[in-house]
N, C-alpha and C positions, 0 to 999 in steps of 0.2 A: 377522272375529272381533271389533272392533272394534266394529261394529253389534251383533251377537248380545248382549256382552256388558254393552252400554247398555242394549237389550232388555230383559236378563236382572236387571238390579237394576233396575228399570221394574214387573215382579214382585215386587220384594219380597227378591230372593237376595241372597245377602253373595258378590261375586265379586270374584276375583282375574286378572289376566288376565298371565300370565307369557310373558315373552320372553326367546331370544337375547340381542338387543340392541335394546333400548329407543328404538328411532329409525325417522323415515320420518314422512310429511307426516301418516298418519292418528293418530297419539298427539293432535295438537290438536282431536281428534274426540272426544275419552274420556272419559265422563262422572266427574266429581270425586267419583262415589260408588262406582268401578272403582279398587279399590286395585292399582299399576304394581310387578309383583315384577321387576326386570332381574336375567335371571344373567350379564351379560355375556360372553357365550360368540358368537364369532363362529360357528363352526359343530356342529350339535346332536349330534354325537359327544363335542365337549366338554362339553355341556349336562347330561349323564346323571346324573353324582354331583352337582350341583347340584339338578338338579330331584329325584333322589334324597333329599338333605340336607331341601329342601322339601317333598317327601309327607311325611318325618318329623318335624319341627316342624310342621308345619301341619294334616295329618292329614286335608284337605281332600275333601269326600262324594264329588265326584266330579271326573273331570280332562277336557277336553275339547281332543283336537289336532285340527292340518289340515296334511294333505302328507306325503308316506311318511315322511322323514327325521325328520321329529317322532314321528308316531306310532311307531316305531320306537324311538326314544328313550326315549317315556314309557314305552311297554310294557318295557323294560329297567330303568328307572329306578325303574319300582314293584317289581318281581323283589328289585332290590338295596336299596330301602327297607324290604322287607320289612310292605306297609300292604297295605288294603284296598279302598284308595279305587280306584273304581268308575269302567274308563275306556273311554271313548264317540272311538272316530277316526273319521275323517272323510278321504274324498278328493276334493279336488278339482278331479281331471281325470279323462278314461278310464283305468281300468283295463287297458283292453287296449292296451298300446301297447309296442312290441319297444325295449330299453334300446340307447343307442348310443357310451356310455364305458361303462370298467369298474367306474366308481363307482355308475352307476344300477343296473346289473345286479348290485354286489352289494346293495344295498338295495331292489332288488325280492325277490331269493333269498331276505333275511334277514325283508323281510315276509311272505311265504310260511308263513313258520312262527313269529314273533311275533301273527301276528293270529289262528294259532286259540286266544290268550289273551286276544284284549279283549273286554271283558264288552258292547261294540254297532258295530258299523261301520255309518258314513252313505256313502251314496255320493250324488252327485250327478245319477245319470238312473237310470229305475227298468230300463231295462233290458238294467244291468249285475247286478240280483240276482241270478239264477240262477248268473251265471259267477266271481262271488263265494265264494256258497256254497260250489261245487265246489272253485275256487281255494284257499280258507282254510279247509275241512272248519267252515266254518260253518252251525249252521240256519237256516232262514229265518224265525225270531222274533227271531235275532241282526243280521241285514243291514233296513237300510229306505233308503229314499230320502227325504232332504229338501231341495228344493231352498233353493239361496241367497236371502236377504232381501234379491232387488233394490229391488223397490217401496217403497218408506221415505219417511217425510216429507221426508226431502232430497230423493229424487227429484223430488217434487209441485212440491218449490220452487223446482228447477235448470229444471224445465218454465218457466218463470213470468221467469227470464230469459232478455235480448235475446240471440243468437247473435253470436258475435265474427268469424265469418267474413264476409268482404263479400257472396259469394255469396250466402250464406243469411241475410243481417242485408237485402239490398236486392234483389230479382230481377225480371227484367224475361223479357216473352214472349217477346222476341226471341232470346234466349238459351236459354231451354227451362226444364225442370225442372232441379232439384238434386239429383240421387244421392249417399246416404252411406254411405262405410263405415269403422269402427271396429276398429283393431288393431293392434299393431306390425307392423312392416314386415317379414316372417318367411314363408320360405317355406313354413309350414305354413298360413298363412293366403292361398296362391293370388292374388295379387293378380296377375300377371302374366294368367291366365285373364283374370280382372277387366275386365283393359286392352283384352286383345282382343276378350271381348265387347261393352267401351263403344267401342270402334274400329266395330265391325260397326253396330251401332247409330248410333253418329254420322253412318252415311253415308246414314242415312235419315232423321234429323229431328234439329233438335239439342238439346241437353242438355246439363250441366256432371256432373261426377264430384268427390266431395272425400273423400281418405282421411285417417282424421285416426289420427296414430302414428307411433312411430319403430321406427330398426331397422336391420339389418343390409343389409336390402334395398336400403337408398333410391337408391345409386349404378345399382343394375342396373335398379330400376324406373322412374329419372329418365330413362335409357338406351334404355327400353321404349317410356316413355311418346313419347321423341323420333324414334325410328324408325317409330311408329304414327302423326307427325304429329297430334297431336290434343293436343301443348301446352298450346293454348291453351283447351283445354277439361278439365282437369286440372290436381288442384290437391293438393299433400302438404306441408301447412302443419306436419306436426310434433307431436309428444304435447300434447294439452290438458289440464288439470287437472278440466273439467268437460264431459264430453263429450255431456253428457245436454239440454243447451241446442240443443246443433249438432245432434242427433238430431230433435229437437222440431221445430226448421225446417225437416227433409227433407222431398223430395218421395216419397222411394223410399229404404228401407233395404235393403242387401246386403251378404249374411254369405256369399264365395267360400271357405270354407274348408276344408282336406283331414281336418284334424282335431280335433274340440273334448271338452270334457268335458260343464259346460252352458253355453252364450255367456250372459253375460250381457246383454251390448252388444244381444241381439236380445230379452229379454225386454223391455228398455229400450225398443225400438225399438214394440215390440206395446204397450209401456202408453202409448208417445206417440201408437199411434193412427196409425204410418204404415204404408203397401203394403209389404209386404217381401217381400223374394227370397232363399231359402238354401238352400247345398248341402244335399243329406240327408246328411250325412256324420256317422261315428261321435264323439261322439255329441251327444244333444241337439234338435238344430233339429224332428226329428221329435214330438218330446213337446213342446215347447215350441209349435211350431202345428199341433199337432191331426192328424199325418200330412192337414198342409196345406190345414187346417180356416181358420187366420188369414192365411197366407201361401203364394206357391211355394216346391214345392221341387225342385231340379233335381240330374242328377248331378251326382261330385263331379268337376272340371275339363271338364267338358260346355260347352266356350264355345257354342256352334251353339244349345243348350237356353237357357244364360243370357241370349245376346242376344235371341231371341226372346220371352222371358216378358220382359227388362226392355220391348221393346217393346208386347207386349198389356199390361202393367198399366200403362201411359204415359198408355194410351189411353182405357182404363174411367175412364169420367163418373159413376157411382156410388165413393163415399168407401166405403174398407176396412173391414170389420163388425166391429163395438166387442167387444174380448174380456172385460168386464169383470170376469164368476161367474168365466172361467178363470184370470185374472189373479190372484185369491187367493190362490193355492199358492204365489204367488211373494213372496206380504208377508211383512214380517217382524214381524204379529202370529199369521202361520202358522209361519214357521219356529221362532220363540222358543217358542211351545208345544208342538211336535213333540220341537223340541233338549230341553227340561225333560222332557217324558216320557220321554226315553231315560237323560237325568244321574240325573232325581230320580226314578224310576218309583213311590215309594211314595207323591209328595208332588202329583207332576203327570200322575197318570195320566189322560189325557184320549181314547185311542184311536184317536189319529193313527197312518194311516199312511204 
């Protein structure tokens, strides 16, 4: 949001970018022409008469959220402002995903029937439209997909720094390739498959593994890793601030996971130009390479499938085929004109779809 909304006065727009609570490492990212509304509200059930209060002093053309529990909010929050301002939600993760408190399930219930009032829902892989529509008795001039604005001139620039991991800062033949993978340590992200297919593999040539993230996991995956004996070839160095450096030095990006909305971490990985390997799993990795036009794609906890693709792409002496027309969709001089034709349709209509 952050990004978008540097974007977005980059154009020319007078924006506002209002929060909960005003905190977290990306505010020092926020362009000085991005006026900071905090309603101080730790969680956005309290947020609602405040952002309420704000439609009505501010009267603002259009609102733009992300994540049910927001969009939920503002679609309430305009009701009891009683304004017109024109609001654009946004999800992003899968849609299709079964609640496991009773907190999520009520704010799935309660979206169900606040969204057939927002005047656009974004989703983030296009083929969650159809199940949208039906979902929220929405048309399909109301539902679009626009993916997130990985690609940003930060990205260009994190390419351009040295890797901080030693693996990937210094490698030597003896040791093999470098495989990466990016994500908290959670077991929707499968990393335990991971292990075993770099287990299987190791026993036929060698190679190093580095996941970079934290998590819930990391006691049982430390656990894994040491019953697998493969130690020393395994490495869970812990959350990095910039992960897009560590990516850049891999030799093989892999995305093991059961569930996504759209990975970003792998469009990262396709603009850095490495071999990559990813579940097909809901959703994403499909749209994102081409139903595995730019990369594999294997089932989802298929270790047998994964060790064997990471083995043949190990192997290919031809460099991975540069995706760079498809890489577009994912900048964010696409997504900031896509996001304004849905905010301001009368101002930026441009026919994105």
């Amino acid at each position: 949001m952050v990004t978008l909304a540097n974007g977005f006065v980059d154009k020319g727009v007078s924006v506002d970018l209002v929060t909960g609570l005003a905190m977290g490492p990306n505010l020092k990212r926020l362009d000085h022409r991005v006026r900071l509304v905090d309603l101080q509200t730790a969680h956005m059930t309290q947020a609602i008469l405040p952002l309420a209060r704000y439609l009505r002093q501010t009267e603002p053309d259009a609102l733009l959220t992300a994540m049910t529990h927001t969009n939920n909010a503002a679609l309430v929050a305009r009701l009891l402002a009683r304004r017109d301002t024109r609001i654009v939600v946004s999800e992003r993760t899968t849609i299709n995903w079964k609640p496991t408190r009773l907190i999520e399930a009520i704010h799935i219930g309660v979206r169900s029937i606040l969204y057939r009032h927002t005047d656009a829902l974004v989703l983030v892989a296009r083929e969650e439209i159809a199940e949208a529509c039906r979902r929220f008795r929405l048309t399909r001039e109301q539902v679009c997909c626009i993916y997130n604005p990985i690609l940003t001139p930060e990205f260009e620039a994190s390419r351009r720094i040295a890797p901080a991991h030693p693996w990937l800062r210094e490698k030597s033949p003896e040791s093999g390739p470098v495989i990466v993978a990016v994500g908290r340590l959670d077991p929707i992200k499968d990393y335990a498959s991971l292990l075993e297919a770099f287990s299987r593999l190791r026993r036929r040539r060698p190679a190093r593994l580095v996941i970079f993230g934290e998590g819930e996991q990391r006691t049982f995956l430390e656990a894994r890793i040491a019953a697998l004996g493969i130690s020393e070839s395994v490495s869970l160095p812990g959350y990095v601030d910039n992960p897009i450096k560590e990516i850049n030095a891999g030799d093989l990006f892999i995305l093991s996971s059961r569930l996504e909305g759209l990975p970003g971490v792998l469009i990262q990985a396709l603009g850095c130009g490495l071999r990559i390997i990813s579940t097909d799993c809901t959703t994403g990795p499909r749209e994102i390479l081409e139903d595995g036009k730019w990369g594999r794609l294997v089932g989802v906890g298929d270790v047998p499938a994964l060790a064997i693709a990471m083995e043949e792409i190990l192997e290919e002496v031809e460099p991975p085929a540069q995706a760079q027309s498809h890489l577009e969709q994912f900048s964010l001089s696409h997504a900031v004109a896509a996001y304004l034709e849905r905010l301001l349709p009368n101002q930026f209509a441009q026919n994105t779809k």
